[in-house]
C-alpha positions as CSV (number, residue, x, y, z in Angstrom):
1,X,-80.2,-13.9,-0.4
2,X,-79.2,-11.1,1.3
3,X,-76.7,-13.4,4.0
4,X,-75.3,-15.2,0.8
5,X,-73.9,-11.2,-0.7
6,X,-73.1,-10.5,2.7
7,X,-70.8,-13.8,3.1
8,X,-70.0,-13.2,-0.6
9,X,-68.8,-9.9,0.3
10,X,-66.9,-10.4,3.3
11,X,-65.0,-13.5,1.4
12,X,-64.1,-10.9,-1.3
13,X,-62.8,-8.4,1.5
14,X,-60.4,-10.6,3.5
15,X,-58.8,-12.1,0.3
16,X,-58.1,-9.0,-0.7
17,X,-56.7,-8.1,2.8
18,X,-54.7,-11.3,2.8
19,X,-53.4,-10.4,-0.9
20,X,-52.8,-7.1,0.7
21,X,-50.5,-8.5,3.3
22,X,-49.1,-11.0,1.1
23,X,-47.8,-8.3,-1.4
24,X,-46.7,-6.6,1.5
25,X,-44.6,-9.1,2.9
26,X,-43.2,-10.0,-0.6
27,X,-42.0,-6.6,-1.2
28,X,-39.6,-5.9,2.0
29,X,-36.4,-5.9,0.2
30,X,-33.9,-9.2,1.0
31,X,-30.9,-8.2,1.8
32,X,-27.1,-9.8,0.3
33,X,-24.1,-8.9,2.4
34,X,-20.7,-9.6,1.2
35,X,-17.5,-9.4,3.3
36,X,-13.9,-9.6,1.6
37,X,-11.5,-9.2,4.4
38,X,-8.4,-7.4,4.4
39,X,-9.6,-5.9,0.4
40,X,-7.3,-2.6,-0.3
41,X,-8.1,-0.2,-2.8
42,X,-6.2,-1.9,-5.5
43,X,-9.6,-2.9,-7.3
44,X,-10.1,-1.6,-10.7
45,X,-13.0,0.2,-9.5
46,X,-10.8,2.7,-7.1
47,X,-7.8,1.9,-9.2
48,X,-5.4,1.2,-6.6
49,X,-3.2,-1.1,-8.9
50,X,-3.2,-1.1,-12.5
51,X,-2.8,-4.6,-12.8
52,X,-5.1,-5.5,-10.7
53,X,-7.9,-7.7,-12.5
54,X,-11.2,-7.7,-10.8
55,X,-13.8,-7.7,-13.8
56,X,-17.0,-8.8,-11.2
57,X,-16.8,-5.6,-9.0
58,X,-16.0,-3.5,-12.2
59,X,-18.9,-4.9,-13.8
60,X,-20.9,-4.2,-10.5
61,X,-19.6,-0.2,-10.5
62,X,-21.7,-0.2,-13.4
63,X,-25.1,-0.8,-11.2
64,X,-24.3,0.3,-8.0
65,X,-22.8,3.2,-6.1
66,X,-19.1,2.7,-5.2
67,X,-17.9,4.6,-1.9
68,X,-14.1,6.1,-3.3
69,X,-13.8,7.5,0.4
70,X,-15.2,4.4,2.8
71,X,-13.1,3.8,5.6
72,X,-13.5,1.8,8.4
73,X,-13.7,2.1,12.3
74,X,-10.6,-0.1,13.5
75,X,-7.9,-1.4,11.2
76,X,-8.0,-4.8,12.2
77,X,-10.6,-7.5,11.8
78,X,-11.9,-7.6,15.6
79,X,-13.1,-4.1,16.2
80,X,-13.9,-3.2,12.6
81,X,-16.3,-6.0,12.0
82,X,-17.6,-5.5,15.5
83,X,-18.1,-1.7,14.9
84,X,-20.0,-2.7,11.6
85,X,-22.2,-5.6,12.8
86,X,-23.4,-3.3,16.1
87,X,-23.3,0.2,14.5
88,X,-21.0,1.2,17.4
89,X,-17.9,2.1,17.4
90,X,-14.9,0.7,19.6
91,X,-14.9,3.4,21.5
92,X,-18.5,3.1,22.8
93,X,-18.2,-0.3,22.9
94,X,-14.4,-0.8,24.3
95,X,-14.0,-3.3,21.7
96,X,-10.5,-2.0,20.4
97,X,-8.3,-4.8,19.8
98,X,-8.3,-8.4,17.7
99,X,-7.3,-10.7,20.7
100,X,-10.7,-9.5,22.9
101,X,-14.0,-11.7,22.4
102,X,-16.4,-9.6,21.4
103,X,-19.6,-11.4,22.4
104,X,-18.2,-11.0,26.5
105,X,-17.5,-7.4,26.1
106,X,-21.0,-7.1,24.4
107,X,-23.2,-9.9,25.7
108,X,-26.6,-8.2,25.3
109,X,-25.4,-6.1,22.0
110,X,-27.7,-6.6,19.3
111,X,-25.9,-7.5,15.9
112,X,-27.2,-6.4,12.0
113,X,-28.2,-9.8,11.3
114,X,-29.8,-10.8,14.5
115,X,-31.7,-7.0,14.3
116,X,-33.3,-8.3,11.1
117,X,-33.4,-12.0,12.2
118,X,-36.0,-9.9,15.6
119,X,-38.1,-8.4,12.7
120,X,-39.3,-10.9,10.7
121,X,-36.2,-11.9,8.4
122,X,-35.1,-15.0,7.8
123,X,-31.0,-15.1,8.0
124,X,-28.1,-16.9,6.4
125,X,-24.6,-16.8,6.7
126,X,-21.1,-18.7,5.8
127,X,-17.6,-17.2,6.0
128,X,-15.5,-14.8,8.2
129,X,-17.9,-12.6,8.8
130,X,-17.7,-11.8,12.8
131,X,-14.0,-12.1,14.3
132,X,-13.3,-14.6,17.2
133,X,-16.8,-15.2,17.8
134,X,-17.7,-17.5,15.0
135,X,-20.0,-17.3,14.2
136,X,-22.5,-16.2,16.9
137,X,-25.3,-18.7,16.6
138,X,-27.8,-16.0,18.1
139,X,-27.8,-14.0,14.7
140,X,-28.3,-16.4,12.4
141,X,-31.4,-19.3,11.6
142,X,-28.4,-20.8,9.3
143,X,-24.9,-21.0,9.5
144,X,-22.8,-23.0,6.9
145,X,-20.8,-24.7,7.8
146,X,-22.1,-24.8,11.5
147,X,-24.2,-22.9,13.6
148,X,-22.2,-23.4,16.6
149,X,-19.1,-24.3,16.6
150,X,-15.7,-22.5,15.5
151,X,-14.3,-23.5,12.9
152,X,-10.5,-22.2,10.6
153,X,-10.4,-21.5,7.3
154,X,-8.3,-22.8,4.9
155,X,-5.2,-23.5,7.0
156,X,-3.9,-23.4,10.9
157,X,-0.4,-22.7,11.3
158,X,1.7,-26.1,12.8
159,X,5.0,-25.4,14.3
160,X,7.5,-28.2,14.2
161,X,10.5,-27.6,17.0
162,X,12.8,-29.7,15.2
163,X,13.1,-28.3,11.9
164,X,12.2,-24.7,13.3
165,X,9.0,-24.4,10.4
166,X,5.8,-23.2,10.2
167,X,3.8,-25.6,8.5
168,X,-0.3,-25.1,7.2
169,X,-2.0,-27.8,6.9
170,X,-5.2,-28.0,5.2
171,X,-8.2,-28.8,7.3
172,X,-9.7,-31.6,6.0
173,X,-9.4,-35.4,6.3
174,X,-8.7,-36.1,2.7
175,X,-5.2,-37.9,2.2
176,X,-4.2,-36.9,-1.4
177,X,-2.0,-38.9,-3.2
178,X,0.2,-37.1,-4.2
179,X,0.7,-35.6,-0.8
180,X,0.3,-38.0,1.7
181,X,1.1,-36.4,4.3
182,X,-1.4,-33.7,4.8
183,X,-1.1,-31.5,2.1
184,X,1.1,-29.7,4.3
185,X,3.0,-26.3,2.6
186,X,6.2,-24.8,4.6
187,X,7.7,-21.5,5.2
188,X,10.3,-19.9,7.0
189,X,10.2,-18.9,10.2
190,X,11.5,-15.8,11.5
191,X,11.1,-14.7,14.9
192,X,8.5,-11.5,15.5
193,X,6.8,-12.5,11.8
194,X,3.3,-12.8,11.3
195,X,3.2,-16.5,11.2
196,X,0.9,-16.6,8.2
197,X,3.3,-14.3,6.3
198,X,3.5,-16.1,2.9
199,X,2.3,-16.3,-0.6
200,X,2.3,-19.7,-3.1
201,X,0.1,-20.8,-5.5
202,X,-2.2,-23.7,-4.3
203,X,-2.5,-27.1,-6.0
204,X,-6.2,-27.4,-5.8
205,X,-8.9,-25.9,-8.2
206,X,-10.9,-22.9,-7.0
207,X,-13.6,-25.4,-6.4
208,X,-11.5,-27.5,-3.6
209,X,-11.2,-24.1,-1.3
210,X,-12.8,-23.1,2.0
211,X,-14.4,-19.6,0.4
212,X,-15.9,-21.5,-2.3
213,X,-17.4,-23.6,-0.7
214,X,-18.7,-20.7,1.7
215,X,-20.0,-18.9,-1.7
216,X,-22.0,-22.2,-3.1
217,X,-23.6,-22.7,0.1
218,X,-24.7,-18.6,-0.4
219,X,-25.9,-19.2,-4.0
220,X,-27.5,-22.6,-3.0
221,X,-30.0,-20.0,-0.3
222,X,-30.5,-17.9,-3.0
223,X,-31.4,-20.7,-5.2
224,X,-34.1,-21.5,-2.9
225,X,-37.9,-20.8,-2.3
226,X,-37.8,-18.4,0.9
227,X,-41.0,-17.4,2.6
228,X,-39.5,-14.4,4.6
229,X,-37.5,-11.9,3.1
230,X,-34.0,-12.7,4.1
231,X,-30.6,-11.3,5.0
232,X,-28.1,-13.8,3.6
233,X,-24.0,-12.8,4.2
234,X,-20.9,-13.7,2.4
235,X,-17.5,-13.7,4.2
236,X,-14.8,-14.1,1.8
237,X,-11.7,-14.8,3.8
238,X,-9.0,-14.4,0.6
239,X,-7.3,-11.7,0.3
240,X,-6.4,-12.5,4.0
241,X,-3.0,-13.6,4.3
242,X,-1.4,-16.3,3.4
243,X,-2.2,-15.4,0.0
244,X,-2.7,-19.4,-1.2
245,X,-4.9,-19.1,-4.1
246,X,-5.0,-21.9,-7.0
247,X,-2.5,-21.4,-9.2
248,X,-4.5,-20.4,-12.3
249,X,-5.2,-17.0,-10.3
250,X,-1.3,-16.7,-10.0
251,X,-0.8,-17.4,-13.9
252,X,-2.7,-14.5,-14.7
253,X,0.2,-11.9,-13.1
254,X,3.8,-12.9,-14.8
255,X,6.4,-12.4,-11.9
256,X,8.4,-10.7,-14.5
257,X,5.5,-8.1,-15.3
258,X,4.7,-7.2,-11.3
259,X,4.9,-3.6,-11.3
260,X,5.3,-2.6,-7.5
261,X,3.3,-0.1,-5.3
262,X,4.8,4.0,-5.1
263,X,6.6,4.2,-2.5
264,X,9.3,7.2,-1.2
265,X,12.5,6.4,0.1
266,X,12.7,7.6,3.4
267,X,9.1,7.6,4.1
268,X,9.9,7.3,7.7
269,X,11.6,10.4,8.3
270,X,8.9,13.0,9.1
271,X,6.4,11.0,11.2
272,X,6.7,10.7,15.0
273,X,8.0,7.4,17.2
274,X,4.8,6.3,17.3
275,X,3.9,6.4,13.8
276,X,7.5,5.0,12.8
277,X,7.3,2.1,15.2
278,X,3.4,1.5,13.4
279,X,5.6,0.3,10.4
280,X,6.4,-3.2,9.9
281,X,9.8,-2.4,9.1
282,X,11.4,-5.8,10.1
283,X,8.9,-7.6,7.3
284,X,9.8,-5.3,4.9
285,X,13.6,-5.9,5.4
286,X,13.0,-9.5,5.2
287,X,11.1,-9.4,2.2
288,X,14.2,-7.0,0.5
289,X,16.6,-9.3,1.8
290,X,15.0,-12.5,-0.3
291,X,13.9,-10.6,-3.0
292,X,10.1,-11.2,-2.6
293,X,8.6,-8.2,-3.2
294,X,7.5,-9.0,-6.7
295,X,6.1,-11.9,-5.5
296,X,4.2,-10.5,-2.3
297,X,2.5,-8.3,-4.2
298,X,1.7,-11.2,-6.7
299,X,0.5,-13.4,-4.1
300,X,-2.2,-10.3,-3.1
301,X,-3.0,-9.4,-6.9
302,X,-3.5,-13.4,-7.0
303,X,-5.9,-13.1,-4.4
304,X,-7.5,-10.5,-5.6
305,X,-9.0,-11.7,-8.5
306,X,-9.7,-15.3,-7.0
307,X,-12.0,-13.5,-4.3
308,X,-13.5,-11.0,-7.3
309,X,-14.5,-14.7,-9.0
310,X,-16.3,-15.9,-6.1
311,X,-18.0,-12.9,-5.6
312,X,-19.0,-12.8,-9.4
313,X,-20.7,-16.2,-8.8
314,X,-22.8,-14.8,-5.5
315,X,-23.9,-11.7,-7.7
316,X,-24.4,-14.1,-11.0
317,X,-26.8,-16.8,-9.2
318,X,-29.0,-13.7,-7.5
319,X,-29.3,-12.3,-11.0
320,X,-30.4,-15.4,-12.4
321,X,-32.6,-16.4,-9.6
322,X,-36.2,-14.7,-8.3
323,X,-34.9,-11.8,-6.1
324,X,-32.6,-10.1,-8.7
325,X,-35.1,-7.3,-8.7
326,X,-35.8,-7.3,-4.7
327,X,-32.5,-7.3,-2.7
328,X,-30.3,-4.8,-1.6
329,X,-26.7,-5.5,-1.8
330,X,-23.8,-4.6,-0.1
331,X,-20.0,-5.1,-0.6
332,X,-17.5,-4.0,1.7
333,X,-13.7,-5.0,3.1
334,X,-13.4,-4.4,7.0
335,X,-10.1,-2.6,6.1
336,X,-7.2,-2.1,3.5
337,X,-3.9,-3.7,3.6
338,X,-0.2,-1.9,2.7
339,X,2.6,-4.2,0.5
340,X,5.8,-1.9,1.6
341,X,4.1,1.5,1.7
342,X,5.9,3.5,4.3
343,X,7.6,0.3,4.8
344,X,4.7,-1.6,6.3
345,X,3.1,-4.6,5.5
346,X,0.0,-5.0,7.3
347,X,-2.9,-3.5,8.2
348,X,-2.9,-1.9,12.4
349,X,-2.1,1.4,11.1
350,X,-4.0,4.9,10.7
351,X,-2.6,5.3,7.2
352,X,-4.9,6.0,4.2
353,X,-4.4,2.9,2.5
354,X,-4.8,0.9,5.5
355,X,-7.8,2.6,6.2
356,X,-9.5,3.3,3.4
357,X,-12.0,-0.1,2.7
358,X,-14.1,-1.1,0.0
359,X,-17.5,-0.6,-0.1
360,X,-20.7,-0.6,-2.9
361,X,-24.4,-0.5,-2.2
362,X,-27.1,-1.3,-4.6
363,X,-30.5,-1.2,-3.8
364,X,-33.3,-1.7,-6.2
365,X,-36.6,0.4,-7.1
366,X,-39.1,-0.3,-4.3
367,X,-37.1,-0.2,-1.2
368,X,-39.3,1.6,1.3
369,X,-36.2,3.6,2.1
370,X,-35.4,4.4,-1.2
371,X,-38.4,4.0,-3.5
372,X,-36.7,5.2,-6.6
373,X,-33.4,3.0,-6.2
374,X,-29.7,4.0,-5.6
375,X,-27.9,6.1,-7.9
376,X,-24.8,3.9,-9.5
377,X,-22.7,7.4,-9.6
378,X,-19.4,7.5,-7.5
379,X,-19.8,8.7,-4.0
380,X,-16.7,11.0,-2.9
381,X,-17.7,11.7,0.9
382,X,-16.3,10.2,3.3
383,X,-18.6,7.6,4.9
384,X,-17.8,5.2,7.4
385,X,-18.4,1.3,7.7
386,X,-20.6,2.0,10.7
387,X,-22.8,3.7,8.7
388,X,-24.2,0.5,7.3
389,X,-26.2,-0.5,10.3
390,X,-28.8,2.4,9.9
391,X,-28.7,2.4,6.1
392,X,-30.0,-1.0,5.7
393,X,-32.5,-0.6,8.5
394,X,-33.7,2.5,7.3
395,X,-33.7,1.1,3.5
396,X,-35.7,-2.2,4.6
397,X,-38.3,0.2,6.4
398,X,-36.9,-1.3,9.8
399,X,-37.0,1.0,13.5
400,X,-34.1,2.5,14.0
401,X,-32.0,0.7,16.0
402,X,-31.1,2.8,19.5
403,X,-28.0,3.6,20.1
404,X,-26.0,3.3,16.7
405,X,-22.7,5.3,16.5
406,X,-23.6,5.5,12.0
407,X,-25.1,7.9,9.6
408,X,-28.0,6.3,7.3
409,X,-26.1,6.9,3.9
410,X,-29.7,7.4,2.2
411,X,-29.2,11.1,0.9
412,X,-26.0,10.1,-0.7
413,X,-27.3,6.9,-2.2
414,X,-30.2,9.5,-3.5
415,X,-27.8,12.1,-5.1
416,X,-23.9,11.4,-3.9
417,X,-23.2,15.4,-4.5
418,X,-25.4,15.7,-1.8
419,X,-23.7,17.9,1.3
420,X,-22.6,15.0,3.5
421,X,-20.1,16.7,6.1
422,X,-19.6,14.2,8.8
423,X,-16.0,13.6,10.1
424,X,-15.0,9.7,9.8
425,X,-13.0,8.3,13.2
426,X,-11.0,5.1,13.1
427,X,-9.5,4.6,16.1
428,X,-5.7,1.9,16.6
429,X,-6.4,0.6,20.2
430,X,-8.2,3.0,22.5
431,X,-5.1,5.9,22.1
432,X,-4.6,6.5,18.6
433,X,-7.2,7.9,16.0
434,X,-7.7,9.1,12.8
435,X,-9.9,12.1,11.6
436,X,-11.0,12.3,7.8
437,X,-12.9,15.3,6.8
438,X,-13.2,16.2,3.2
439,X,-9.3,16.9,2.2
440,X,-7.9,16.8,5.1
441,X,-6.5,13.3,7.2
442,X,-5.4,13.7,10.7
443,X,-3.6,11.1,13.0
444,X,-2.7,11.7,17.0
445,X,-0.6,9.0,18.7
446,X,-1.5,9.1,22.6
447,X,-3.5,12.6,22.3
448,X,0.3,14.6,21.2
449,X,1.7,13.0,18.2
450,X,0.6,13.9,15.2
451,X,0.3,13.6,11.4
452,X,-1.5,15.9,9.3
453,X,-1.9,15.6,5.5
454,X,-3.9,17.3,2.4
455,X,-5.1,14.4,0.4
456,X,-5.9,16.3,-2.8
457,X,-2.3,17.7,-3.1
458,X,-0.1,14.4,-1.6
459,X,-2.6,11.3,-2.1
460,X,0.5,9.1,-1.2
461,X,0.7,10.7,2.2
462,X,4.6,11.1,1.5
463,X,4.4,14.9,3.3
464,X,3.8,15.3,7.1
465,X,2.8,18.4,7.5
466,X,1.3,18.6,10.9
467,X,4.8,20.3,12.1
468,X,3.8,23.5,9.7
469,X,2.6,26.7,11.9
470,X,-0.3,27.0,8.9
471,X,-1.5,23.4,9.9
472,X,-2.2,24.7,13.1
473,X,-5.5,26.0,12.7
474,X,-6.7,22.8,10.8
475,X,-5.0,20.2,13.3
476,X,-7.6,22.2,16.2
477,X,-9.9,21.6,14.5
478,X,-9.7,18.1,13.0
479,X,-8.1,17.0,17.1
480,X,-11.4,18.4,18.6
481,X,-13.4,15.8,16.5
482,X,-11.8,12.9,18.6
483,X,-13.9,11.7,21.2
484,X,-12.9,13.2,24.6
485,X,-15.5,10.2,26.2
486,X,-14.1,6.7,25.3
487,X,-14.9,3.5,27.0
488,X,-12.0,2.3,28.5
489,X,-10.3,-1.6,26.8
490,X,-12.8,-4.3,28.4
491,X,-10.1,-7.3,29.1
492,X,-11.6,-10.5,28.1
493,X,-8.6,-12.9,28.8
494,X,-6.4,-15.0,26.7
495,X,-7.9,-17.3,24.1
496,X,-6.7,-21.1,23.4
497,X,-7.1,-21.7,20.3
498,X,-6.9,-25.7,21.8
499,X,-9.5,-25.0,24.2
500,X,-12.3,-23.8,21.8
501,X,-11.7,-26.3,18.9
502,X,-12.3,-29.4,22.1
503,X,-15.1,-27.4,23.5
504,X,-13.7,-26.4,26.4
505,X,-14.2,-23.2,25.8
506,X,-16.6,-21.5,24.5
507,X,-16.4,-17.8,22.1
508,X,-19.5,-16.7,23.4
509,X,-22.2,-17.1,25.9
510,X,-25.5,-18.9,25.5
């Protein structure tokens, strides 16, 4: 009698062990990452625009904290994303341009999903996420819509000799038939232009597009019965030029209603060479010369909200599906984007509104970072994109990862008056960098030019006033913030794009 309690006993203990461990397991937060790439601050939320339209993310401020003052490492896709997914910045890593493969100047570097995918998570992605190295079949168990191979989105550019155009051809084999030739859509081309320089609506429904079918094959994971907590990301590739959206998204902004950014004549004037040569003065005359303006910044408002509607379908299907209650979520651009600020039109500048990115965090009750949730008040710090790497660790109740250049944003997310005083650095290549510290926004061209401006009193950045004798003080101090030890540019070769869609060559190393 007494074996049969015993045995009784001992049955009673390890199922409540195992039930132990179970709940356990089921209660490490999942984790949703969403990329929109080049996003500028023109979303309702920040209120860049006033006509911008982006009802998901507003919706989203409601629940989550939004980041006014995010900005980014690099302002270019390469090193920003790369900065992000290693929690190290380009100038630790020598990762500073777009045209380097980041997986041979990092071959051992440990990325934010592959750090989770090492401790027990199960991980997902689709999209531009990464930058060259697509997408890096290490980090991920899934990859739609493969694992290991490269693929383009939407469009590669086609030049045809004889007609002197730039055509984009869709990549896939259908033969419409109204289009029989490709669905092929034609721009000028001007020597010393981005060749993807171009805006038109698209013939296709939302539903036809490369992102969306990047975001159903999201919401199709989330739909699904996981037994590991995962880490699922998003990368949305609009509002990336060429801004080709459907043209419902296009309907929505009447050319004749196209109210264009502020913008001060003779911009130029006060900044140094270098700064004035950052400016992508050439596009801008181009786009004065045909009159486009109106319709650039259509083409990007377009965009806009066509990337807002896709992410409102990632965050509607996690609400309606088991983990609403049990995943962190994160929302961020990998830099902003100018349309004829200071005459530019692009991003590779240190200018607020190139730098300045999009970001939100929400993470629910229960986190073992953050037991009591995130606030959903504004945060006004400055924070940087590298910071992500140790919040989510640190919010999932992961080790630390060693090494990491970022700030766990957890005492913001707890109270965002909290006193968060750390200096954010983006660097432009490995020579020019940018300083934000509360008011103040500092850039230095080749360690001697300089721009210094007072974002509370001139949020347009129209006044250099790093020429002032009374800036002096400030410009020490904000210059002494810059790294004085930076890894030298790692040269990774040229890349054919030919090459790597035969398999010749490969974007990273098995």
């Amino acid at each position: 009698m007494k074996n049969v309690v015993f045995c009784c006993f001992v049955l009673i203990l390890l199922n409540i062990l195992l039930l132990s461990c179970k709940t356990s397991t089921d209660q490490s937060p999942n984790v949703l990452l969403i990329s929109v790439d080049d996003l500028n601050n023109w979303i309702e939320p920040l209120g860049g625009h006033p006509q911008a339209m982006t009802p998901s993310l507003s919706k989203f401020a409601e629940e989550a904290m939004v980041f006014t003052h995010a900005y980014c490492a690099s302002p270019s896709c390469n090193p920003s994303r790369t900065a992000l997914m290693t929690g190290k910045n380009p100038w630790t890593t020598g990762l500073y341009n777009n045209p380097q493969i980041w997986r041979h100047v990092l071959p051992d570097e440990l990325t934010l999903p592959e750090y989770f995918r090492q401790h027990g998570y199960w991980t997902g992605g689709a999209g531009k996420l990464f930058h060259n190295n697509m997408p890096d079949p290490r980090s991920w168990d899934e990859y739609f819509p493969s694992k290991i191979q490269h693929f383009p989105y939407y469009f590669l550019p086609d030049y045809d000799s004889i007609k002197q155009e730039m055509h984009f051809t869709k990549q896939d084999n259908e033969i419409r038939e109204d289009d029989p030739k490709g669905n092929k859509f034609t721009m000028p081309h001007y020597r010393g232009m981005y060749v993807a320089f171009d805006f038109e609506p698209l013939p296709f429904s939302a539903e036809e597009t490369g992102d969306y079918s990047s975001v159903k094959w999201v919401s199709e994971q989330l739909a699904k019965e996981h037994d590991k907590p995962f880490f699922l990301a998003c990368g949305i590739y609009r509002p990336h030029l060429p801004w080709y959206v459907p043209q419902e998204f296009f309907d929505k902004f009447p050319i004749e209603d196209i109210q264009l950014p502020k913008v001060l004549e003779n911009d130029l004037e006060d900044l140094p060479k270098t700064g004035q040569r950052t400016a992508r003065t050439f596009w801008h005359n181009k786009i004065l010369e045909n009159d486009l303006w109106k319709e650039a910044v259509q083409g990007y408002l377009a965009s806009i909200n066509y990337a807002d509607e896709l992410v409102g379908k990632l965050l509607s299907t996690l609400e309606n599906s088991d983990y609403a209650d049990n995943t962190i979520i994160v929302i961020f651009s990998d830099h902003g984007w100018q349309l004829g600020e200071k005459t530019d039109w692009s991003k590779f500048a240190l200018w607020e509104n190139v730098i300045n990115s999009v970001l939100f965090i929400k993470s629910p009750k229960g986190a073992p970072g953050l037991p009591s949730g995130s606030s959903s008040e504004n945060c006004y710090s400055n924070v940087s994109l590298v910071d992500i790497f140790p919040t989510l660790t640190e919010l999932c109740g992961l080790p630390s990862k060693e090494g990491t250049n970022g700030n766990s944003l957890i005492p913001v997310l707890k109270n965002p008056a909290s006193n968060w005083a750390y200096p954010v650095i983006t660097s432009l290549g490995a020579n020019h960098y940018s300083v934000r510290q509360n008011e103040w926004h500092y850039i230095n061209y080749n360690g001697n030019e300089e721009e210094l401006y007072n974002q509370s009193t001139d949020p347009e950045e129209w006044n250099n006033i790093a020429g002032r004798e009374e800036s002096e003080v400030i410009k020490k101090k904000l210059k002494g913030m810059i790294p004085s030890e930076r890894h030298k540019l790692v040269k990774t070769g040229p890349i054919r794009w030919a090459d790597v869609l035969s398999g010749k060559t490969k974007l990273y190393r098995d």
